[in-house]
C-alpha positions as CSV (number, residue, x, y, z in Angstrom):
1,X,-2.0,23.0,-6.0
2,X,-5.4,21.7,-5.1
3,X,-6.6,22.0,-1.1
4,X,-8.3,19.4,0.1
5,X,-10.8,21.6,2.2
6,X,-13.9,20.0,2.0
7,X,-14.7,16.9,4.6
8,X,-16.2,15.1,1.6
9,X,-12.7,15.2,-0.5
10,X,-10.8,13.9,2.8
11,X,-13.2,11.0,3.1
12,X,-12.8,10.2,-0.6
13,X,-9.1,10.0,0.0
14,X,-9.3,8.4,3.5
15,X,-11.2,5.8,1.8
16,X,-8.5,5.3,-1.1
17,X,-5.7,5.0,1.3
18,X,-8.0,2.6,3.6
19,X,-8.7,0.6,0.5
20,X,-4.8,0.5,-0.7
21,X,-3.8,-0.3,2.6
22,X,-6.9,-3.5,3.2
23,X,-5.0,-5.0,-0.6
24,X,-1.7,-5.1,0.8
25,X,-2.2,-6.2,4.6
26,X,-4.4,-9.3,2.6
27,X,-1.4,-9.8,0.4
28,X,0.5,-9.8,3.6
29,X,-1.8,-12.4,5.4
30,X,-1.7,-15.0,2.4
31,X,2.3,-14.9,2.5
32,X,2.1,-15.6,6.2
33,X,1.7,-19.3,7.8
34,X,-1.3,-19.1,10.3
35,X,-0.3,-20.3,13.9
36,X,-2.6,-22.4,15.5
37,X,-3.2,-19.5,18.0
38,X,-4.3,-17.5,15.1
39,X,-1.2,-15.5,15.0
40,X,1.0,-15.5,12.1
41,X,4.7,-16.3,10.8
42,X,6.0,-14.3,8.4
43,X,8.8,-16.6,6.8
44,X,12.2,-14.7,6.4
45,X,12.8,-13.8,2.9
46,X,9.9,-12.2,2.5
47,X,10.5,-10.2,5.7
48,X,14.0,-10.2,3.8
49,X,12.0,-8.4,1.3
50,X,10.0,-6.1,2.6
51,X,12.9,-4.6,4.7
52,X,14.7,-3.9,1.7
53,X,12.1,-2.4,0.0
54,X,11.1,0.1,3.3
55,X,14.5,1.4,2.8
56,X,14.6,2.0,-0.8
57,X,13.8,5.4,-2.1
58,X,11.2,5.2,-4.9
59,X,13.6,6.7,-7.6
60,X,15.9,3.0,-6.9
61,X,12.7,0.8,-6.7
62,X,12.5,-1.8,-9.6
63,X,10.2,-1.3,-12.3
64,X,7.5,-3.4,-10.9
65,X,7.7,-1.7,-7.5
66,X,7.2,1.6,-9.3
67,X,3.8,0.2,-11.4
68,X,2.6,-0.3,-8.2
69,X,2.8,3.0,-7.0
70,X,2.3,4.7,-10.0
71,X,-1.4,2.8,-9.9
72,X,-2.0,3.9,-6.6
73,X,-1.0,7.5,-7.5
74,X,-3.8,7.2,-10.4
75,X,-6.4,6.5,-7.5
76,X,-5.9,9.6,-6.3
77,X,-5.7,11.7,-9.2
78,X,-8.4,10.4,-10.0
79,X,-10.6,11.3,-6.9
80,X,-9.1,15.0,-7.4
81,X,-10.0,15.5,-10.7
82,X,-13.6,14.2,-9.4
C-alpha cells in the first residue's frame, strides 16, 4: 500500500478530485434550467436519477456508471505511479 506522505502527492490528488468534481457540477449546471435570479431548477427525473444512483452500491451500478468510475480510478493510478 502506497502512503501519500509527501504535500506534493496530496496536491496532485486534491487537484484530480477538484478536477473530477468541476466535470460533473458543469454536467450538473447544463441539465439545470437557469432562474432568472440566477438560481437553478433541476427538473425531477433527473433528480429522479441521481437519487437513485447515490444509493446504489457500485457492484449494482449499470455498466456505464461503472466506466465512469473506473476512468476516474485511472486518474489516480495514474498520479501514483507518477
Amino acid at each position: 500500500m502506497l502512503l501519500m506522505s509527501e504535500d506534493k502527492d496530496k496536491e496532485l490528488i486534491a487537484a484530480e478530485f477538484h478536477e473530477i468534481w468541476s466535470e460533473w457540477m458543469g454536467f450538473i449546471f447544463r441539465q439545470c434550467i437557469k432562474n432568472p435570479d440566477g438560481s437553478v431548477y433541476i427538473p425531477k427525473e433527473f433528480v429522479d436519477h441521481w437519487v437513485k444512483r447515490m444509493g446504489t452500491k457500485y457492484e449494482d451500478l449499470p455498466e456505464e456508471a461503472k466506466g465512469w468510475q473506473r476512468e476516474n480510478a485511472a486518474k489516480f493510478i495514474k498520479i501514483l505511479e507518477e
